[in-house]
KEKE-3310 file (N, C-alpha, C; in steps of 0.2 Angstrom, whole numbers, plus 5000, padded with zeros to 4 digits):
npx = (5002:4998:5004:5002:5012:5015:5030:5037:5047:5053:5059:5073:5077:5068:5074:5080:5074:5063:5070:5076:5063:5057:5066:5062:5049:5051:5057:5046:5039:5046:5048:5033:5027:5023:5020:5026:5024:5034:5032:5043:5040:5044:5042:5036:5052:5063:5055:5056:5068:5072:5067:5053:5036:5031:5021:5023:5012:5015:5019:5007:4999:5003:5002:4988:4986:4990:4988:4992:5000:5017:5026:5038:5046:5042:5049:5059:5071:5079:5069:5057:5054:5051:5040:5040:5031:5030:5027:5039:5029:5018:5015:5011:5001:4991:4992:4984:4974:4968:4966:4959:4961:4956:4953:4964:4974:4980:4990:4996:5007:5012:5026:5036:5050:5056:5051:5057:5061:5054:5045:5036:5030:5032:5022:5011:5010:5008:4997:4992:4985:4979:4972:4971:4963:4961:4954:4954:4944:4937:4940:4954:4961:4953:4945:4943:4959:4966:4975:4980:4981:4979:4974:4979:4990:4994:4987:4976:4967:4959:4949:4936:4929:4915:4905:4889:4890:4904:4907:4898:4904:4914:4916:4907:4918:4926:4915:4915:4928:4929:4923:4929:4938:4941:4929:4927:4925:4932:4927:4937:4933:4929:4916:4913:4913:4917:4905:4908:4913:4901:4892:4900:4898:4886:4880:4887:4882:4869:4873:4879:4867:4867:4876:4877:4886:4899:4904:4904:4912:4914:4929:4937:4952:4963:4958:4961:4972:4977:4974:4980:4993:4990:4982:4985:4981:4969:4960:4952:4950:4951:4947:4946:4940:4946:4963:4971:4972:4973:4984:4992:4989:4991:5006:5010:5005:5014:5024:5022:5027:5040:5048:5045:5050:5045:5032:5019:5009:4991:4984:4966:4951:4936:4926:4930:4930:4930:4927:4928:4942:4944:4953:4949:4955:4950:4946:4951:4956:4964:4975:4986:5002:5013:5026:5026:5035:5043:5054:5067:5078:5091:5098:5096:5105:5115:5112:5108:5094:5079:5070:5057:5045:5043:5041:5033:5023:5023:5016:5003:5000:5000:4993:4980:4978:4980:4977:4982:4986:4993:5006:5007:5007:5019:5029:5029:5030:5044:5051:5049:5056:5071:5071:5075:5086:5095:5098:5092:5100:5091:5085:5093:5099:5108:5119:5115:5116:5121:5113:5112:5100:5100:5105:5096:5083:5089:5090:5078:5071:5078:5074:5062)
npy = (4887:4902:4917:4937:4948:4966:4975:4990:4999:5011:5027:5031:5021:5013:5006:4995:4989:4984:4973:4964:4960:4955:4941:4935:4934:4924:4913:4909:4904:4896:4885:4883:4877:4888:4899:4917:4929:4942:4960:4975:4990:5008:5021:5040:5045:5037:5038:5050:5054:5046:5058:5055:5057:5057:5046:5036:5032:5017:5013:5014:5006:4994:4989:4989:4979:4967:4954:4960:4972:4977:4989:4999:5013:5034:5049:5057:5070:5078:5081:5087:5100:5118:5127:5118:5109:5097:5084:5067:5061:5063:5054:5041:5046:5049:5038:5029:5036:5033:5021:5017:5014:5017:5014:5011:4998:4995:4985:4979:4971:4958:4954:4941:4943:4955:4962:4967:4980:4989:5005:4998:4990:4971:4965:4973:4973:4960:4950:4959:4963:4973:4984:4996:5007:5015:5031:5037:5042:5054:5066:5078:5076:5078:5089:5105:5117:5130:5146:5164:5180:5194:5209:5204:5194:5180:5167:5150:5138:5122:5112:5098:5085:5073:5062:5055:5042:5039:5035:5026:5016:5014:5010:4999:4991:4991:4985:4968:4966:4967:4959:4944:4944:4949:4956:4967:4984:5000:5017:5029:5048:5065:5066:5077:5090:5093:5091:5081:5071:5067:5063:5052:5043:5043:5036:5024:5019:5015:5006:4998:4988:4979:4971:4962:4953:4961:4972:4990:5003:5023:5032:5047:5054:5059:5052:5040:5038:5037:5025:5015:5015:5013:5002:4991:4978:4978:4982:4979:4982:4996:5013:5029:5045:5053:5057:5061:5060:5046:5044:5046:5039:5028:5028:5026:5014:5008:5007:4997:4986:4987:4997:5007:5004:4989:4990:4985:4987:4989:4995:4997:4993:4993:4988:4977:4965:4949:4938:4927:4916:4900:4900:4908:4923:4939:4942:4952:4952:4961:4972:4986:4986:4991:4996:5005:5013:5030:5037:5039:5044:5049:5034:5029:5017:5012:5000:4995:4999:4994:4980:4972:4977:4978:4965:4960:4964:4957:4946:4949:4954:4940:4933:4938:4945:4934:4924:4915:4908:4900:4901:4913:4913:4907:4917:4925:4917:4916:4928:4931:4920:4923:4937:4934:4930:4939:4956:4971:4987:4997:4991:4983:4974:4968:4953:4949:4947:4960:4964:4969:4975:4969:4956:4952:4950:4939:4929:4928:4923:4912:4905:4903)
npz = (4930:4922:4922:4917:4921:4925:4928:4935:4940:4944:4948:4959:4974:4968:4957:4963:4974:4968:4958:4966:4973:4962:4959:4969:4965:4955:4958:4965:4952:4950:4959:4960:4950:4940:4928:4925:4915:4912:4910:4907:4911:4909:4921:4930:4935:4928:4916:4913:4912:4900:4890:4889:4894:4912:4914:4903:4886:4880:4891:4899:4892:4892:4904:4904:4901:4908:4921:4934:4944:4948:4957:4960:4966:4966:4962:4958:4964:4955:4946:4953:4959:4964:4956:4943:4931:4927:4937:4942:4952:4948:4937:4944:4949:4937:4933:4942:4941:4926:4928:4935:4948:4965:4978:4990:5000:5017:5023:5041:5051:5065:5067:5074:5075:5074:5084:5095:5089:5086:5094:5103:5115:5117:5121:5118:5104:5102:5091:5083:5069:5055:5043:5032:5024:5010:5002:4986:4976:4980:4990:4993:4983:4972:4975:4975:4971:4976:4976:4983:4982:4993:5006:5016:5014:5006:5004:5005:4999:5000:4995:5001:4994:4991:4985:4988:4979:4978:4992:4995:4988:4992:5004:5001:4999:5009:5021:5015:5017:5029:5034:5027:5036:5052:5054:5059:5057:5056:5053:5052:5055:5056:5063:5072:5067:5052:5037:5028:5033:5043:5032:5029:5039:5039:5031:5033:5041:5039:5030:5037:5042:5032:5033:5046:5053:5055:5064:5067:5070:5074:5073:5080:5071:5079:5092:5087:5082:5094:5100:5092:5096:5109:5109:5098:5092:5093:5081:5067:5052:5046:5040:5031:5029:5023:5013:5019:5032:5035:5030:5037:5048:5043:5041:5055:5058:5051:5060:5068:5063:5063:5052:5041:5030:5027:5025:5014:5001:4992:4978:4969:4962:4968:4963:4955:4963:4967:4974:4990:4991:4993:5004:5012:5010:5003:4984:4973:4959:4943:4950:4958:4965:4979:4989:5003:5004:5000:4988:4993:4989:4993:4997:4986:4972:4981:4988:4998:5005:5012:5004:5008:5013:4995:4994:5003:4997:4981:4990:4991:4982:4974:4981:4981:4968:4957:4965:4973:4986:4993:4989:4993:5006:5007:5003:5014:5025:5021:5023:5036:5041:5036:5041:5055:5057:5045:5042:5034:5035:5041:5050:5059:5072:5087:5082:5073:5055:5044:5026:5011:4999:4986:4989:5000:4995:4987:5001:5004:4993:4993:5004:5001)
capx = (4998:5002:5002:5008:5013:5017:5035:5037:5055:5050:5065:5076:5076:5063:5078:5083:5069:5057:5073:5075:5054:5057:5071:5057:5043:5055:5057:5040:5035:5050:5046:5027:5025:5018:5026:5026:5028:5038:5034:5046:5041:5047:5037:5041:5059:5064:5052:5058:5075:5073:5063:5046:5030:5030:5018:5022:5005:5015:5019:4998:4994:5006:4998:4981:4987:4992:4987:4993:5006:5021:5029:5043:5045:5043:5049:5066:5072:5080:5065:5054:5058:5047:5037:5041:5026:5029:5034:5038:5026:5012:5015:5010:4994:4988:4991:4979:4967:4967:4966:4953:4960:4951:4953:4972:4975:4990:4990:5001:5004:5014:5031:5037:5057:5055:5048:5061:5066:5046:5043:5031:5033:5032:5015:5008:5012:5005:4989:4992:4984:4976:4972:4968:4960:4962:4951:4956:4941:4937:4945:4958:4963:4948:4942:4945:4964:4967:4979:4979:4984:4975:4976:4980:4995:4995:4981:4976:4959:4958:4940:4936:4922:4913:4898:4886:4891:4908:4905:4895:4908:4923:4911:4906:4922:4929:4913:4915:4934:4931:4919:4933:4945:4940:4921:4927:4928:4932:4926:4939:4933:4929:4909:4908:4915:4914:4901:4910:4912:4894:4888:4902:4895:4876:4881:4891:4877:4864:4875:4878:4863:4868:4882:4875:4892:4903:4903:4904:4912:4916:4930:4940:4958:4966:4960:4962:4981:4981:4971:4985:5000:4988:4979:4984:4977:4961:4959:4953:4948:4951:4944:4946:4937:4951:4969:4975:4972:4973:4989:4996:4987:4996:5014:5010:5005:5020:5030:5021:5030:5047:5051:5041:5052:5041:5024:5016:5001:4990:4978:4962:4945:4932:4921:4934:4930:4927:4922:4931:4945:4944:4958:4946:4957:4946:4949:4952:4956:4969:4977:4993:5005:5017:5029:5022:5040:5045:5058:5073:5086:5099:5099:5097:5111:5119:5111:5108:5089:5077:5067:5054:5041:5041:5041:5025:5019:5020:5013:4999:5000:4999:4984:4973:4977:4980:4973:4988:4985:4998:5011:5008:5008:5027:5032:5028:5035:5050:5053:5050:5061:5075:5075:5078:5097:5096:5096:5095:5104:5085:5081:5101:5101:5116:5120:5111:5119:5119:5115:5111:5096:5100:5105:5090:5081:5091:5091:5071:5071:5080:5068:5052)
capy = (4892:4909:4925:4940:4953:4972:4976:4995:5000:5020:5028:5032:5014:5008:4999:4989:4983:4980:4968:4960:4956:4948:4936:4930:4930:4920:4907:4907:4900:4889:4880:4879:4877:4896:4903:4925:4933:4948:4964:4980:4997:5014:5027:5044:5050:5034:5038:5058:5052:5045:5061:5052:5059:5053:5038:5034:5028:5013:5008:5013:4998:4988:4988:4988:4970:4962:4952:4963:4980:4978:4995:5002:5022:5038:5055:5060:5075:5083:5084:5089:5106:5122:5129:5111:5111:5091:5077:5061:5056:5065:5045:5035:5048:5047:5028:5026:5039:5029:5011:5017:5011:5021:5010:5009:4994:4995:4979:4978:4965:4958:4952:4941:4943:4963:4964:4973:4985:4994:5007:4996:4983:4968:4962:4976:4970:4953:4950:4964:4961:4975:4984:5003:5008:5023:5031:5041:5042:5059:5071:5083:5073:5079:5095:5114:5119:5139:5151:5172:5187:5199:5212:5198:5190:5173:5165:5144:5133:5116:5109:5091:5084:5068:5058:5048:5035:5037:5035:5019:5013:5013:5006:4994:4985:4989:4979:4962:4965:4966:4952:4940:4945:4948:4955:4973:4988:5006:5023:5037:5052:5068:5068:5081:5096:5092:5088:5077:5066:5065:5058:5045:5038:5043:5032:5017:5015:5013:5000:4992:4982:4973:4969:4960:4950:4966:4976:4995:5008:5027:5036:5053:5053:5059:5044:5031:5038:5036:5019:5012:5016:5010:4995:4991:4973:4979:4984:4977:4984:5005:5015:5035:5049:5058:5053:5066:5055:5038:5044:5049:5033:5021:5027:5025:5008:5005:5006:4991:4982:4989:4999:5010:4997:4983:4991:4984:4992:4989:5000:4992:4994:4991:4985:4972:4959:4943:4935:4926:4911:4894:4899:4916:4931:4943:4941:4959:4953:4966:4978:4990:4984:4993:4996:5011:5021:5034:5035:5038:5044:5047:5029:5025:5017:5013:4992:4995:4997:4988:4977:4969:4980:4977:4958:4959:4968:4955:4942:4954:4952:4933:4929:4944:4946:4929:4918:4909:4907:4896:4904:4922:4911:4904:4923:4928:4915:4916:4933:4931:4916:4926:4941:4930:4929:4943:4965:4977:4993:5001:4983:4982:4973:4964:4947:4949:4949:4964:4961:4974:4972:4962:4951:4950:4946:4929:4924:4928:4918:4904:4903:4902)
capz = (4927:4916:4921:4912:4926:4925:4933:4935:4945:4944:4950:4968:4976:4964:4954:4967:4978:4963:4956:4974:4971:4954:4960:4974:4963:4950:4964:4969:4947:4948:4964:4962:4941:4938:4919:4927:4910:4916:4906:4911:4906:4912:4922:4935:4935:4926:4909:4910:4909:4895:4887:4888:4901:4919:4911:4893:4882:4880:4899:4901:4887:4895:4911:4903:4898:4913:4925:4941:4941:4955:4957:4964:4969:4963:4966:4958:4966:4951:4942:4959:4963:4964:4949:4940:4926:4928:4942:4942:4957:4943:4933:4946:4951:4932:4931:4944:4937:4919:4927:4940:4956:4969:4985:4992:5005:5017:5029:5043:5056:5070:5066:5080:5075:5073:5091:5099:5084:5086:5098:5105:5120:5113:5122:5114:5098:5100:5088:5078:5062:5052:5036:5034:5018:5010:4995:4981:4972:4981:4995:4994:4977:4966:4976:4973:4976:4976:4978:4979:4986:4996:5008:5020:5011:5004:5006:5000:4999:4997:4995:5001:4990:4992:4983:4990:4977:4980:4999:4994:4985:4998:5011:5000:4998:5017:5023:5015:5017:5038:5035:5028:5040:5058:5057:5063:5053:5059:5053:5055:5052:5063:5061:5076:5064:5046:5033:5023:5038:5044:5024:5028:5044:5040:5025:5033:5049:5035:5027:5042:5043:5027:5035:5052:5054:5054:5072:5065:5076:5074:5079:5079:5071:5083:5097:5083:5084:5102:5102:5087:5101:5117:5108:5092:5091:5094:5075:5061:5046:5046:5033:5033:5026:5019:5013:5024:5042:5036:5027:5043:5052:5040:5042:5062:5056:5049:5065:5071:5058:5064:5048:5035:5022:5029:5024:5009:4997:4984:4973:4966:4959:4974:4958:4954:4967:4964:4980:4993:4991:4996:5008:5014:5007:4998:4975:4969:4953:4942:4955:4958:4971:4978:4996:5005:5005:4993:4983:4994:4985:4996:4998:4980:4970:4985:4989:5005:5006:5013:4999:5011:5007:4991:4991:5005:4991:4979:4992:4991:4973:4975:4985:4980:4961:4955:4968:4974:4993:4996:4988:4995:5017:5008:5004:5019:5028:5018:5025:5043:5042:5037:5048:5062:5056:5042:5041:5030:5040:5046:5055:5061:5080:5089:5081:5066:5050:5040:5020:5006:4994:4983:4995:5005:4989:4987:5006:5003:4985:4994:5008:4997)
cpx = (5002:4998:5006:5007:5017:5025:5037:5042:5054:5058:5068:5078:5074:5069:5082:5080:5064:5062:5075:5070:5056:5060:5066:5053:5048:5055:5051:5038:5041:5047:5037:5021:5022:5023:5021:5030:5028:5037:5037:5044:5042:5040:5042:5047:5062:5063:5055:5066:5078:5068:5055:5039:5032:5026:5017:5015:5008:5016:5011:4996:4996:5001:4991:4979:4988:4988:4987:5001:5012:5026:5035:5042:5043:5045:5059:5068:5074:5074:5056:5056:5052:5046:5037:5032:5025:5033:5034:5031:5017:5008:5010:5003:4990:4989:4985:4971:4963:4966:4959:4955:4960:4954:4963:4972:4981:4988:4999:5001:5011:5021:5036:5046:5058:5052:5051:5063:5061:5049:5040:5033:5031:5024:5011:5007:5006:4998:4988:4993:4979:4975:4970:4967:4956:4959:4953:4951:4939:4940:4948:4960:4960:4944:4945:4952:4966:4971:4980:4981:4981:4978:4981:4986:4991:4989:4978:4969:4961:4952:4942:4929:4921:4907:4894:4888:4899:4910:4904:4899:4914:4919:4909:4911:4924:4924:4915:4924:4934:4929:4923:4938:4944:4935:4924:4930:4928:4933:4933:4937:4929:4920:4908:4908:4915:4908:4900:4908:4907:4891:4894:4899:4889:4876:4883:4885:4869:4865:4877:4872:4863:4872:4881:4882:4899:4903:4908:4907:4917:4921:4934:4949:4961:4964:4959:4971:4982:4980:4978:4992:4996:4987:4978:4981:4972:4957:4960:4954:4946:4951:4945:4942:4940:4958:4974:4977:4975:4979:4995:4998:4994:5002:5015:5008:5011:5027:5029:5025:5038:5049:5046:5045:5050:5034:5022:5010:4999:4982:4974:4958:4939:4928:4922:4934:4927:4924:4927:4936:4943:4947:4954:4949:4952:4952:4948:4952:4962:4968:4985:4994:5012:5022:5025:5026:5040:5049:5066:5079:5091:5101:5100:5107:5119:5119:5113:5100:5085:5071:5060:5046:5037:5040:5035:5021:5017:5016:5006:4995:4996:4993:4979:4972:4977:4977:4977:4991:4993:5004:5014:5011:5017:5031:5034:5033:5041:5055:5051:5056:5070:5076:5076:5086:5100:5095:5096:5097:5097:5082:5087:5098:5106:5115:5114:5116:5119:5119:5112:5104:5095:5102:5101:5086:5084:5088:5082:5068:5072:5076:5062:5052)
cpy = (4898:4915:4932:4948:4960:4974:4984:4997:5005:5021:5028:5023:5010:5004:4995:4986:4981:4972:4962:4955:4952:4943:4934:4928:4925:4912:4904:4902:4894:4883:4878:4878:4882:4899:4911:4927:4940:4955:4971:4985:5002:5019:5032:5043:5044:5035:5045:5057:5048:5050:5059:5055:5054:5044:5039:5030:5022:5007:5006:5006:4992:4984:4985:4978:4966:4962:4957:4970:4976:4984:4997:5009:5026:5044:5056:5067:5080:5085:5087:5095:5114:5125:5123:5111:5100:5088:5071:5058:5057:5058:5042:5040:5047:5040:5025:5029:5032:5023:5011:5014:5015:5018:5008:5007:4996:4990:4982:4973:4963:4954:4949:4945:4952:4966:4969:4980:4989:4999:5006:4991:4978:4964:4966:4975:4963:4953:4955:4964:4965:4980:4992:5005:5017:5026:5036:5044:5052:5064:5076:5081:5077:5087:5098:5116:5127:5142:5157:5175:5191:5202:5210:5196:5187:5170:5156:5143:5126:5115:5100:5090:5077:5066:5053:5042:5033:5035:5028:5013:5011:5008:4999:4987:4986:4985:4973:4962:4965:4957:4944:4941:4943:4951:4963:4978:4998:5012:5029:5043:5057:5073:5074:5089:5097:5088:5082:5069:5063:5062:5052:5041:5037:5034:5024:5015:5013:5007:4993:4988:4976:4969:4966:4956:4954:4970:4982:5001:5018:5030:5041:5051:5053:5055:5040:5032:5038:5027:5014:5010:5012:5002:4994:4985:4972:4983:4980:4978:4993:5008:5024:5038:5054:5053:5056:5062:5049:5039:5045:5042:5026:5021:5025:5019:5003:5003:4999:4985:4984:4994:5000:5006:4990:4983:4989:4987:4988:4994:4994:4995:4990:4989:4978:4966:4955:4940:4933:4918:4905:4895:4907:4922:4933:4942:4947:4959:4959:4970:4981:4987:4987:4995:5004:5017:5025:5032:5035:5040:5049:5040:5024:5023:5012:5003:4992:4996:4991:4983:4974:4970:4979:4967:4953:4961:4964:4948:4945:4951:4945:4929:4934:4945:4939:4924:4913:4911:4906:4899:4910:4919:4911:4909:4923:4923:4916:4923:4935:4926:4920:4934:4939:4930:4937:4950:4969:4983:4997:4995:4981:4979:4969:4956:4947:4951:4953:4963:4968:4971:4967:4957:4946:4948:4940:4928:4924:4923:4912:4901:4901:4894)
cpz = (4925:4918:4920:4920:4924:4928:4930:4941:4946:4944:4958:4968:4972:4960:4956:4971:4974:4959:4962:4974:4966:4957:4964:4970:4955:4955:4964:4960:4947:4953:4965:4953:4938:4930:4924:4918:4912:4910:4910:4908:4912:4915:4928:4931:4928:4918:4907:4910:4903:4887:4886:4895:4908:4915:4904:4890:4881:4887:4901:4898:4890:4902:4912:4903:4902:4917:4931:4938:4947:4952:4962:4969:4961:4966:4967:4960:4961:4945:4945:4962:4960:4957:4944:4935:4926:4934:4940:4946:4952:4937:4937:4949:4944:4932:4935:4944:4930:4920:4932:4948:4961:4975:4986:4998:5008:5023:5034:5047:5061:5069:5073:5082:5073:5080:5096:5094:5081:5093:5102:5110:5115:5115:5121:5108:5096:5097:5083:5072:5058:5046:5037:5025:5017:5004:4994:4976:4974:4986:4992:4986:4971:4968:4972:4975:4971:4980:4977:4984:4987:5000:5014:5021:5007:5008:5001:5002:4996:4999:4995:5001:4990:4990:4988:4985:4978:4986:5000:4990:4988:5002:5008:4998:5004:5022:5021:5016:5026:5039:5033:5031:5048:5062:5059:5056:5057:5054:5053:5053:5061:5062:5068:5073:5058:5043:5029:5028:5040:5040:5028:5034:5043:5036:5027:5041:5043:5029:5030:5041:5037:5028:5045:5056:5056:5059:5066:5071:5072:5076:5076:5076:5076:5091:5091:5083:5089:5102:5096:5090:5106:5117:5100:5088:5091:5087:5072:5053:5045:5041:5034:5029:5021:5019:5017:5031:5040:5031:5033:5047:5051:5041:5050:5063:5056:5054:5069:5069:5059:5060:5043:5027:5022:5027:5017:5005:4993:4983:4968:4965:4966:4967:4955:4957:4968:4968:4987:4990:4995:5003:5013:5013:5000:4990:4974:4961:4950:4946:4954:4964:4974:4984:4996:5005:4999:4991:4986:4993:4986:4998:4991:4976:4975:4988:4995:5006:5009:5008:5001:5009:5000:4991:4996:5000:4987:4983:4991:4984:4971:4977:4983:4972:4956:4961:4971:4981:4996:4994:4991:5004:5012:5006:5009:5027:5027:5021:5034:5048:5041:5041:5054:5061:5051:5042:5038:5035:5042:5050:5058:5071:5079:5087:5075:5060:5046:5032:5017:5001:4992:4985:5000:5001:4988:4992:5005:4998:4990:4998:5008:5000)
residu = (UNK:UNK:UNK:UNK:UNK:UNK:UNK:UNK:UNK:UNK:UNK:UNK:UNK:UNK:UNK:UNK:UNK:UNK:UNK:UNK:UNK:UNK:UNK:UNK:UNK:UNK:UNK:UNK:UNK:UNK:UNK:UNK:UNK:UNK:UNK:UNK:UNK:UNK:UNK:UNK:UNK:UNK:UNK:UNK:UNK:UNK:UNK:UNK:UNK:UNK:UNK:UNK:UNK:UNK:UNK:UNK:UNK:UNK:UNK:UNK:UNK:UNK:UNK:UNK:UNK:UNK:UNK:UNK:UNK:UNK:UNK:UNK:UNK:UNK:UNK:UNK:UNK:UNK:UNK:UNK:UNK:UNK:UNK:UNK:UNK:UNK:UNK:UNK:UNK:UNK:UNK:UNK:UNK:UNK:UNK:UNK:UNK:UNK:UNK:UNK:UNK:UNK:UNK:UNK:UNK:UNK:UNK:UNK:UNK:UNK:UNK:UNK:UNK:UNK:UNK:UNK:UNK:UNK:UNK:UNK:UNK:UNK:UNK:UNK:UNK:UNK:UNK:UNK:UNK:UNK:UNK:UNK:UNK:UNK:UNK:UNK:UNK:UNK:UNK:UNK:UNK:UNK:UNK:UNK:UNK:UNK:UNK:UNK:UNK:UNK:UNK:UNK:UNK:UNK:UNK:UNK:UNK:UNK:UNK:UNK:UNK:UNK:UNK:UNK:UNK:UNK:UNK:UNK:UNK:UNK:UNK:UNK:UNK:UNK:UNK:UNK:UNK:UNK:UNK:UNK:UNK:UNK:UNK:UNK:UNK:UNK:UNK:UNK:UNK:UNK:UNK:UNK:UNK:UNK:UNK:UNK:UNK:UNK:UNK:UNK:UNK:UNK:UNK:UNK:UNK:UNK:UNK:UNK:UNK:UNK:UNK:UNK:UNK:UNK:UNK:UNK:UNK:UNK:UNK:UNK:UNK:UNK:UNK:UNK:UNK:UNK:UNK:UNK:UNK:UNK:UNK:UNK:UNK:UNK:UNK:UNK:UNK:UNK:UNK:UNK:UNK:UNK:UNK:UNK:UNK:UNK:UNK:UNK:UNK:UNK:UNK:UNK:UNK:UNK:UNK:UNK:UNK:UNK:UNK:UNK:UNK:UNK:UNK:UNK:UNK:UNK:UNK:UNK:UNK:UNK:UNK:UNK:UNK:UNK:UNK:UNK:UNK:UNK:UNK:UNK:UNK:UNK:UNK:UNK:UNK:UNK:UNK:UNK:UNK:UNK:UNK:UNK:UNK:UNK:UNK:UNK:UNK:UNK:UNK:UNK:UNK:UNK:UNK:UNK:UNK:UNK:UNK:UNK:UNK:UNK:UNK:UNK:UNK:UNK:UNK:UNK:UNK:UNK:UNK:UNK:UNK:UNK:UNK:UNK:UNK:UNK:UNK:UNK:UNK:UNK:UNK:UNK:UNK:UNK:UNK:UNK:UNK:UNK:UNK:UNK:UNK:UNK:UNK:UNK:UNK:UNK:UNK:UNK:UNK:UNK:UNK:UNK:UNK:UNK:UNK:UNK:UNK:UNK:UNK:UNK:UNK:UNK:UNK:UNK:UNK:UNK:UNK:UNK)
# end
């Protein structure tokens, strides 16, 4: 099969864990007959170092044209600093204005060979398989933000604004997303003191009963940050009400996995979804894909990172944007197989071998 795929490096790290991922998913069309036509374009730090906007009109077309995005970083420092009229990380929030991707997935799950190298026992860990789902379409993103001086000082506002349709549209993909997974989806939001919060719940206890397979439950951020540490296999499918909480939630997620260079993402179109797979993973159809971490760059340049991230990411890619089940389980394999012998320096224990990048990208390629 032929698929024409986006590859976007950004800057920081991004040109050495997005080139990692290629070398996998290169492997993944040789050994299973796939032709990947590989398009590269520039965005973030990478595009304004070459004089061109954070997203060039020709990286956008490009994208427009492909099958699936996989993305790197963004967030060059020299071009990130106060009063700044442009940033790099400004590319990658227009890219997903212009493509429409609203809903940002970040799966984590329980890594038996990372077990010791969490802050978590490891019979805590056991079963730890879940999703938290993040929307863009409203919040703090698209509110009111203000700034002024009064008698007071310094003084800000941020407005958090939310639609009944874009409420209806989040819930309506984190439903059948619980329902092919493990039936359970969870609320965060803090209904006993905001507004916003209340529309979300009124909204998702009214949408429950479409959903009679899906056990529904509400809870406050700050116990869903306790319940994530107490009982973290006790979640399925976590949705917020802002990207404030479930931006916090997700990196607290990401410890379960050993390492915030283990977390994987993608950005989609909740309108986009085609139905379920033979193999039961949710069909999103065209999506962004991308590692959960920043940019890095005191680490950039240096092929020491850890690429994992990025090459969960494109398993992501693999079973959810093209459809290719089987190959995305032999990523994934591929990379639980080699951290039993292999470590980038943030996953370093005794008697393990320390590798670089592009390193970890072969032993990963070679294990598909």
């Amino acid at each position: 099969m032929k698929f024409n795929i986006a590859i976007l490096p950004g800057d920081g790290i991004g040109r050495e864990i997005v080139p990692a991922a290629v070398t996998v998913l290169r492997e993944v069309g040789r050994r299973y007959d796939h032709e990947f036509n590989l398009k590269h374009g520039l965005i973030a730090g990478a595009a304004m170092d070459q004089g061109l906007p954070p997203l060039p009109p020709e990286t956008l077309e490009m994208c427009r044209k492909s099958d699936a995005i996989l993305f790197g970083a963004a967030g060059d420092p020299k071009y990130d600093f106060p009063g700044a009229k442009v940033i790099p990380n400004s590319g990658l929030h227009q890219l997903r204005r212009e493509l429409k991707l609203f809903a940002n997935l970040r799966p984590a799950r329980y890594i038996p060979a990372l077990a010791h190298r969490t802050p978590f026992k490891p019979e805590v860990l056991k079963g730890v398989d879940l999703v938290i789902l993040r929307d863009f379409a409203g919040t703090f993103l698209r509110g009111r933000r203000k700034t002024w001086q009064n008698s007071r000082g310094q003084q800000a506002e941020d407005t958090l604004v939310y639609s009944e349709n874009e409420v209806r549209r989040a819930l309506g993909f984190a439903f059948p997303l619980a329902r092919s997974r493990k039936g359970k989806l969870t609320l965060v939001c803090q209904y006993s003191i905001f507004d916003t919060s209340r529309l979300w719940r009124t909204i998702a206890r009214n949408m429950a009963s479409d959903f009679p397979d899906v056990t529904l439950e509400a809870m406050a951020p700050d116990n869903c940050a306790m319940q994530l540490v107490r009982n973290p296999a006790s979640f399925d499918v976590i949705i917020g009400d802002n990207v404030s909480s479930t931006g916090m939630l997700n990196n607290q997620a990401a410890m379960l996995m050993g390492s915030v260079g283990m977390a994987p993402s993608s950005n989609l179109r909740p309108e986009h979804v085609k139905g379920v797979s033979r193999a039961g993973s949710l069909q999103w159809g065209f999506a962004f894909y991308e590692p959960i971490h920043g940019s890095a760059p005191i680490h950039a340049g240096k092929n020491e990172c850890n690429p994992m991230g990025t090459v969960l990411a494109l398993a992501l890619l693999l079973r959810h944007s093209l459809g290719l089940d089987k190959e995305a389980k032999a990523v994934e394999r591929a990379v639980d197989k080699v951290l039993k012998t292999h470590r980038t320096y943030d996953l370093m224990e005794p008697g393990k071998a320390k590798v670089g990048t592009k390193e970890m990208g072969e032993l990963i390629a070679a294990a598909v």
